[in-house]
N, C-alpha and C positions, 0 to 999 in steps of 0.2 A: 433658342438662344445659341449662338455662334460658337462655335471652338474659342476663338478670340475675343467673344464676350468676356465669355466664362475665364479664361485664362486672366482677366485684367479682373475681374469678383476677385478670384485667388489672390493674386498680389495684392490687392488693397487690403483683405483680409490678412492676409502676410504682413502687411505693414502695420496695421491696427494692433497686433497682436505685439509686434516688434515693437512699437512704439510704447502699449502700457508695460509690459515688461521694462524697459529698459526706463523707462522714464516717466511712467505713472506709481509702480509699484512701489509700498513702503513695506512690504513684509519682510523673512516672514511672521505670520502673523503666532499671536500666544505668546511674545515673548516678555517675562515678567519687565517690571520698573527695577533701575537699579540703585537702592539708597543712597541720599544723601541726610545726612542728620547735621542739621543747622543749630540744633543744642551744642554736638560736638565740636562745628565748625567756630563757632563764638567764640567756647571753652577756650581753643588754642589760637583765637587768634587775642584773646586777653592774656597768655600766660608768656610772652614774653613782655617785659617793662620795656617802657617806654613811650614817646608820644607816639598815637598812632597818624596813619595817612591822613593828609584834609583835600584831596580831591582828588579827580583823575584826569587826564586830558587825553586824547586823542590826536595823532594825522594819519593821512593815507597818503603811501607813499607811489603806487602805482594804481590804475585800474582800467578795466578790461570791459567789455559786453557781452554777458551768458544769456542766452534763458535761464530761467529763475527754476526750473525742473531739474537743471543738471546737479544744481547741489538742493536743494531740498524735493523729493520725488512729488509728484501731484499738484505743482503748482501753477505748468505751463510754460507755455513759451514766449509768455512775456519777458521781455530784453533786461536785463538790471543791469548796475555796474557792480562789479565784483569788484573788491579792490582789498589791497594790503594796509592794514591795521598796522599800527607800533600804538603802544599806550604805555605813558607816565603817570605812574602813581606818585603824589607829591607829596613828600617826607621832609622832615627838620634837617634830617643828611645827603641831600643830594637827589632824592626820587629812585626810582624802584622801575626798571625797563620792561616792560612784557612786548615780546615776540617782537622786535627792531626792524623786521623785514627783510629786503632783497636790494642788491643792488643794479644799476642800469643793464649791463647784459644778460643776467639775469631773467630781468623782467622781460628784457626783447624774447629772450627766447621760449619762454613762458605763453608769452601771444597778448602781453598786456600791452596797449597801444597808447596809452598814457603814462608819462614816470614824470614827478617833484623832484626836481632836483634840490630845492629849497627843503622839503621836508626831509630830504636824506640828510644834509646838513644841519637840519634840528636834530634826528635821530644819533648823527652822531656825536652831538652835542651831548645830549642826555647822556648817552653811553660814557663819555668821560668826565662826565661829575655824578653818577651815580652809584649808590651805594651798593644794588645790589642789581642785576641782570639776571629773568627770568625766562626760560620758554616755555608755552606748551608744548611744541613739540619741535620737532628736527626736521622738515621739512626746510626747503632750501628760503622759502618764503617766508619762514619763519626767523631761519637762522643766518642769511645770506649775507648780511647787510654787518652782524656783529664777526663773521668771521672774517669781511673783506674792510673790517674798519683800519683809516691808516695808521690809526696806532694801537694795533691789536694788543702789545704786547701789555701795554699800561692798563687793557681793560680787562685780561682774559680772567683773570682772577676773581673780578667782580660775577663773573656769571657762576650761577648754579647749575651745573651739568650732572643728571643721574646718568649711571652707565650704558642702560636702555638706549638714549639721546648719543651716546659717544658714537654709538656703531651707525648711528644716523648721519653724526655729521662729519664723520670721516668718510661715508660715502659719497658725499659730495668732491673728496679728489680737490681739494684747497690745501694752501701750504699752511695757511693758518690753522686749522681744523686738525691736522694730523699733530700740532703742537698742543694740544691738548690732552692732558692728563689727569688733572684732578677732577675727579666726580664727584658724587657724594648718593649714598641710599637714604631714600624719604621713605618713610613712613608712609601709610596709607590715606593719612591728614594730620600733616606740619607745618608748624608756624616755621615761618624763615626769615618774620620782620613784626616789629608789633602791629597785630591787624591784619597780616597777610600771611593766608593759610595757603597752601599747596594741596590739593586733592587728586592722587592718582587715579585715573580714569583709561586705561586701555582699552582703542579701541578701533579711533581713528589710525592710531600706530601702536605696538604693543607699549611705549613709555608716554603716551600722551596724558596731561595734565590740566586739569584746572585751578585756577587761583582766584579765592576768596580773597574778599577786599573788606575789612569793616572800616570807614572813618571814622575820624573823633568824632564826630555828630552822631555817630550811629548808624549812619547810611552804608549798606550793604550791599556790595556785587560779586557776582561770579563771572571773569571772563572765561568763556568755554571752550575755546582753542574751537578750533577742525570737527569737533564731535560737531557743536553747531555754526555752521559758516553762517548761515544768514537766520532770521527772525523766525521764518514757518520754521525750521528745526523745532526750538524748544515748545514754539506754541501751538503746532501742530502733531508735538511727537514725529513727526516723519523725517527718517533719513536722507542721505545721499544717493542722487539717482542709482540704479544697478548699472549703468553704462560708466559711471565714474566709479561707486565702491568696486566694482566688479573687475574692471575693464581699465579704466583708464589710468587710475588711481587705487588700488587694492586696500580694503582696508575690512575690519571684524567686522559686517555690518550686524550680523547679531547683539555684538557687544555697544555697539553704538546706539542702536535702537532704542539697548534697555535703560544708557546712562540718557537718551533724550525722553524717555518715557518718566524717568526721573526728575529730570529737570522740570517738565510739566508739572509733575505731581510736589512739585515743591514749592516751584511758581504759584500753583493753586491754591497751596495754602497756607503761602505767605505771600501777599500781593504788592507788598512793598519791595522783596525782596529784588532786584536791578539783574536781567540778565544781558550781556553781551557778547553775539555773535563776533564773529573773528574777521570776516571779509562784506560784510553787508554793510557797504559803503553809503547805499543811498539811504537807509534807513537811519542807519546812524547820524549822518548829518541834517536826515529830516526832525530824528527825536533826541536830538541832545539837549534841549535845555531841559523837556518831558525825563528825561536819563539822568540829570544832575552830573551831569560832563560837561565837557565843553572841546568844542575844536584848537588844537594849537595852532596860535596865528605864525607862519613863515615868509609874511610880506617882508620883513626885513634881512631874510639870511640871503647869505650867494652860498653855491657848490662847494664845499671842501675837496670835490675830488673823488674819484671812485676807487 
């Protein structure tokens, strides 16, 4: 065999190795499940009075095309669309905002080659007859959109901000963002609406959160923010490739691992139980009516403006 055989065996071996590491691997491996107790969860989301949520809706306000490996490891490099979530919880007072999104430059700069400008204009809809504004986390995609709304100042009070999330979103360098003051410390699982529980999860960022949903029906979800972007997260337990928790995107992936090892083991033994990925655009549109969501229609809004 040639000098230059062997030289290309190497590199491809180089690469094979390159490749599972960075985008096969889900380790490391051992790492316990980390509880969720859906007695507890109930508990407080019955202990405030009141009528609880009766549905949930969904739109996606920008999206992208990943391989489906970069955010959950071992899936391949099958194309998805990744895209931004906002979701309305619909309440007797106005609905309940989870995670608003991004706004148009934003998104350009981000790499997402699609933006609604129709569903920015529902989102900012919701954000001003809402009663209460929740994130998982501070990510710009998450938060972009409520701190660049045009009339920030009528809604800013409506959101729940822990202190964790401030130092988040003040690094984003917004003039609205830096106006920002009041926080609030949550408990480790709080009700903050009737039915809607908040479950501190650190992991994907040290303030990242999940929110329990019970409706009046009884139907039960957890949005899982960033811990799980897309569906293999919780039903495969596997995390974020190590070229994004690692590299691109830093984030605990030990601690992620153990709250997605959870998720499964909760899933499994409550099969009713609804979970919702945060950016798994195609799946979500594929299984909503299977989900008891439904898509928000924006055929009739025009742009409010960026």
């Amino acid at each position: 065999m040639g000098r230059f055989s062997k030289a290309i065996i190497v590199l491809l071996i180089l690469a094979g190795l390159a490749y599972y590491w960075l985008l096969v691997n889900a380790g490391p491996a051992g790492i316990p499940a980390r509880p969720f107790d859906l007695l507890a969860l109930r508990a407080a989301a019955d202990a405030k009075p009141g009528a609880k949520p009766t549905a949930i809706r969904f739109v996606t306000l920008a999206t992208r095309r990943i391989p489906s490996a970069t955010l959950a490891a071992g899936t391949g490099l099958r194309q998805i669309n990744s895209g931004v979530i906002a979701w309305h919880i619909e309440t007797p007072d106005g609905g309940i905002v989870v995670d608003p999104g991004l706004s148009p430059p934003d998104a350009k700069a981000m790499g997402f080659s699609h933006y609604n400008n129709a569903a920015m204009a529902l989102v900012d809809s919701w954000m001003d007859n809402a009663e209460l504004i929740l994130f998982t986390h501070a990510h710009v995609d998450h938060v972009g959109r409520f701190l660049d709304h045009p009339h920030f100042a009528a809604i800013a009070d409506k959101a729940l901000v822990t202190s964790g999330m401030l130092g988040g979103i003040n690094a984003l360098w917004r003039e609205n963002g830096s106006h920002i003051s009041k926080t609030r410390k949550l408990a480790p699982i709080e009700a903050v609406a009737p039915g809607v529980v908040v479950i501190q999860t650190p992991g994907h960022t040290p303030a990242s959160q999940m929110i329990y949903v019970q409706l009046a029906n009884g139907r039960e979800y957890i949005l899982t923010g960033d811990t799980a972007s897309l569906a293999p997260n919780f039903e495969r337990a596997t995390p974020r490739s190590r070229l994004v928790a690692d590299i691109l995107s830093p984030e605990d992936r030990p601690a992620a691992i153990g709250w997605l090892k959870g998720l499964k083991a909760l899933k499994d033994r409550n099969k009713s139980l609804i979970l919702l990925p945060s950016h798994d655009a195609d799946w979500l549109a594929t299984n909503a009516a299977a989900l008891h969501i439904s898509r928000a229609s924006t055929a009739r809004l025009a742009p409010t403006g960026n």
